[in-house]
N, C-alpha and C positions, 0 to 999 in steps of 0.2 A: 604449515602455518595455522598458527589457530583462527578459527573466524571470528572478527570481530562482533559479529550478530547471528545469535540461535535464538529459534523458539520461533514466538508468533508475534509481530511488530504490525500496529493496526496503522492504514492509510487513512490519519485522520480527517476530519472535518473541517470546514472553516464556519465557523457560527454567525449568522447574520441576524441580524436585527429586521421584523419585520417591515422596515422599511426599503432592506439590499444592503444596508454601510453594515463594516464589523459591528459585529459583540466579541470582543475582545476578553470582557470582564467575565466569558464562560469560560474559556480556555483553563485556567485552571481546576473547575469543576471536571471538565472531560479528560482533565491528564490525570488527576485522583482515580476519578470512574475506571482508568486503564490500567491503573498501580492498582487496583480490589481485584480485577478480572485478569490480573497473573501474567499481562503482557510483557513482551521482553524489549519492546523501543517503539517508536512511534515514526511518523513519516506524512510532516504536513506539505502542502500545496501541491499533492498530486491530483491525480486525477478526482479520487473522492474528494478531495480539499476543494474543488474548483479549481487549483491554480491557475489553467491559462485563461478562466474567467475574469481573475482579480487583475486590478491594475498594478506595476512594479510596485507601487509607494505599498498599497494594501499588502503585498506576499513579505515583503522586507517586516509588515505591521506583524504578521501572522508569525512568521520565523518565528521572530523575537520574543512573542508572546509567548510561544509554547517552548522554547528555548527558558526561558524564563521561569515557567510555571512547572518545568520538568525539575528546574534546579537538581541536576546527576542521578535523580532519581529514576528516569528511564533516557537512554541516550537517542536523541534528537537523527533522523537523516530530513536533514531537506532536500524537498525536487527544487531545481532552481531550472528546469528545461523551459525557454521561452521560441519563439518562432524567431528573435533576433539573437545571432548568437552572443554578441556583445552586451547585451539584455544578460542575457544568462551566466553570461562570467561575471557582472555586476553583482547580481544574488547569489551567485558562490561567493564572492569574496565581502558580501553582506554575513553572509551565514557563518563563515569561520569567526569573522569578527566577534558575532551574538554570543561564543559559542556554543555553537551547534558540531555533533560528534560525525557530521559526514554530511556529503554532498549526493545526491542522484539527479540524472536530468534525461529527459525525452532527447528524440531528435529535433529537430526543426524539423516544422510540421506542414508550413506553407511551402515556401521552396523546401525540398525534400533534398538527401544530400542521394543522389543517384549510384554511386560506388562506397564500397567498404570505406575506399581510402579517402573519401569526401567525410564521411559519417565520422572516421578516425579524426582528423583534422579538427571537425567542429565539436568534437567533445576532449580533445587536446586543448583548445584555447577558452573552454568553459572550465576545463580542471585547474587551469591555469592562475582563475581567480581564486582558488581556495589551495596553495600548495602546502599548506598541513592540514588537509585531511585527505581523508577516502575519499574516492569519487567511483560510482557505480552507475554503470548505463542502464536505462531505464527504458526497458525493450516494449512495448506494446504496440503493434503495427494494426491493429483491429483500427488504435485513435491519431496514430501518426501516416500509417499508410507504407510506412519504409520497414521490409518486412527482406532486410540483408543478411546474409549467414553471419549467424555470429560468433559460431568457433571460429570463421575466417576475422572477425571483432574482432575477439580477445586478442588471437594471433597477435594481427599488428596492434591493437590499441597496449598491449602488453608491452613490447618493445617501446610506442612512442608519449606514452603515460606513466610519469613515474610514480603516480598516486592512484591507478587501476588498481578496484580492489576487490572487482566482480560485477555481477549484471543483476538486474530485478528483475525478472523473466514473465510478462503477462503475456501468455501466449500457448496455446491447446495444442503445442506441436512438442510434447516432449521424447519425443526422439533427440531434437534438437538440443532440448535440455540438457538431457541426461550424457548429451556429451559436450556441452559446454564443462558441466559438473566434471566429467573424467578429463579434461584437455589437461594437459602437461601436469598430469598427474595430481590431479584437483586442487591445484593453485589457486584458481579464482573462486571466491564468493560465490555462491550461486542461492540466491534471493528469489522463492516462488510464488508465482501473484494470480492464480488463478482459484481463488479458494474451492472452488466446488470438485477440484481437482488435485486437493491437497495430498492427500495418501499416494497419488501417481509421483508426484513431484517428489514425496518423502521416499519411495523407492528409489527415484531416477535420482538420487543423492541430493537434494537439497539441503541445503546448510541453517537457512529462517526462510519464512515465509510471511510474506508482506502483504493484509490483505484489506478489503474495506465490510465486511461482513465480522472482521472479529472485534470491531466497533461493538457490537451488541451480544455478539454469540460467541466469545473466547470461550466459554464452559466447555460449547460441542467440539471446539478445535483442539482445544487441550487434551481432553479425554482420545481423540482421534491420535493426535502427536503422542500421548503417554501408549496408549495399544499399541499404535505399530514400534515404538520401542522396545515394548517386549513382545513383541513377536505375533501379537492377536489379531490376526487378521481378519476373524472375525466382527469382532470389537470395533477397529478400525472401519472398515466397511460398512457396518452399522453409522455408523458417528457420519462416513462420507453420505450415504445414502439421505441421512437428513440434513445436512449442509444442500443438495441438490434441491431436494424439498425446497427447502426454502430459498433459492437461488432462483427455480423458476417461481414462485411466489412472486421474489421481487421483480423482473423482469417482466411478469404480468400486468406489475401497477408500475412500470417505467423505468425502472434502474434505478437511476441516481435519484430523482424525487424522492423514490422509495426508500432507501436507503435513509436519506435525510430524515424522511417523516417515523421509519422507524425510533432513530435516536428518541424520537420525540414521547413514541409508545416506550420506550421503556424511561424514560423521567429526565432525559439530556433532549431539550427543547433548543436545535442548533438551527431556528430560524428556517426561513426559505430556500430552495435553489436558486443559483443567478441565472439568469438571461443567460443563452438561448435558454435552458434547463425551465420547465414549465411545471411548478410546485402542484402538489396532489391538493385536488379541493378538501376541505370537510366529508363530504359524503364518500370520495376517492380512500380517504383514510381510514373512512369506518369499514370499506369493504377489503383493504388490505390487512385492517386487522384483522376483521371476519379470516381473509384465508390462513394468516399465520396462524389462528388460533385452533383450527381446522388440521394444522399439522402439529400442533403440541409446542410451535416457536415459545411461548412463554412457559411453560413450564421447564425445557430441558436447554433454553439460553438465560439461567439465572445463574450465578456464582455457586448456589447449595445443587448447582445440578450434577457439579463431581462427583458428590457423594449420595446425592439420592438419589437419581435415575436410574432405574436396575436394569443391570449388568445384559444383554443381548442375548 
């Protein structure tokens, strides 16, 4: 089967207004910014987006917008994963409507579902609201806590999904990957969300890779995605080595803030983090740019970095 999504799909942002309400009217600044930077889809209200920060009325706002502002020009997955599951089959069948080219969704995250066959169920009746489209489990147990085998997923969610169409895999256990990737003969999708770990996942056969760092830095990801296509492992390794760089960078100045405040250093000003999310002060800012600049982030996460950065 072919996949319906290769290449690098960025988990976008949701833009807030220095007050907390949308900005809405950036949205399509940041879908352009992703059409220069050679992305191959997008993917709002996940975990980078804030989704399970935003209220339903807000992520329906969000869908729509970047649904809107992509107009076929890069195809849309929305997270619709909310903690109720009826919540979440709501914005699947919000999303088909907008249209949006696929659906992804968490587990439910407060009550946890305790068996495969709980997990299957509740992403059965969230796929349920969008039955013309794909629908892809959106595995990340670091933020939901539900951390169930997922070749035993695929299994049954394969049999009782008729719009199963693979998984987003954020998770540093690629053993587990790489045989989701081979199960029944690499039928399923296999979506890898771990950027600092991209070349492991591009061996253990991943198919695209969905991340929140290729927001800023698609230059380093591509160049990494183009090496290991032809075989440069060297190359490739290079390109990962600084993706790490800068992965502990951000997790030095807090993750998600950082992330945020990035956009902001390279000229996509997407507002604050929400609550809980505690946004990086002014002086916070100046010393994450201090470290990025310290590992060369602006000079080799520009678009001219394909071709000017030399070669390893």
């Amino acid at each position: 089967m072919r996949p319906r999504f290769s290449g690098l799909l960025a988990a976008v942002h949701t833009p807030l207004r220095p007050d907390g309400g949308l900005n809405l009217d950036l949205i399509g600044d940041v879908v352009d910014h992703h059409l220069r930077q050679g992305l191959s889809g997008i993917m709002p209200c996940g975990t980078t987006g804030e989704g399970p920060l935003l209220t339903t009325e807000e992520r329906r706002s969000v869908a729509a917008a970047y649904v809107e502002a992509a107009r076929g020009r890069l195809p849309v997955i929305v997270h619709v994963g909310h903690s109720s599951v009826r919540e979440a089959r709501e914005l699947a069948a919000h999303a088909q409507r907008v249209g949006a080219q696929a659906v992804a969704a968490l587990s439910p995250w407060y009550v946890k579902p305790a068996t495969v066959e709980g997990l299957v169920e509740s992403c059965a009746e969230i796929a349920a609201g969008a039955p013309e489209l794909p629908f892809y489990y959106y595995h990340i147990p670091s933020m939901t806590g539900v951390a169930l085998p997922m070749t035993q997923f695929l299994e049954q969610a394969g049999r009782r999904i008729p719009t199963l169409a693979g998984i987003k895999y954020t998770a540093p256990t690629v053993h587990e990957f790489q045989a989701c990737a081979a199960l029944e003969e690499g039928r399923w999708e296999t979506l890898f969300g771990v950027d600092e770990m991209l070349l492991s996942g591009l061996a253990a056969g991943a198919t695209a890779a969905i991340g929140s760092t290729y927001n800023f830095a698609a230059p380093l990801y591509r160049r990494l995605w183009d090496a290991f296509g032809r075989g440069d492992l060297d190359e490739a390794r290079a390109c990962q080595q600084r993706s790490i760089e800068m992965v502990e960078v951000i997790f030095k100045h807090g993750n998600q803030p950082a992330i945020k405040a990035i956009m902001k250093l390279v000229g996509l000003d997407c507002g604050p983090s929400r609550l809980p999310y505690a946004s990086l002060s002014a002086g916070e800012v100046v010393e994450l740019e201090r470290d990025l600049r310290a590992i060369g982030f602006f000079e080799w996460a520009r678009i001219e970095a394909m071709r000017l950065w030399p070669a390893s």
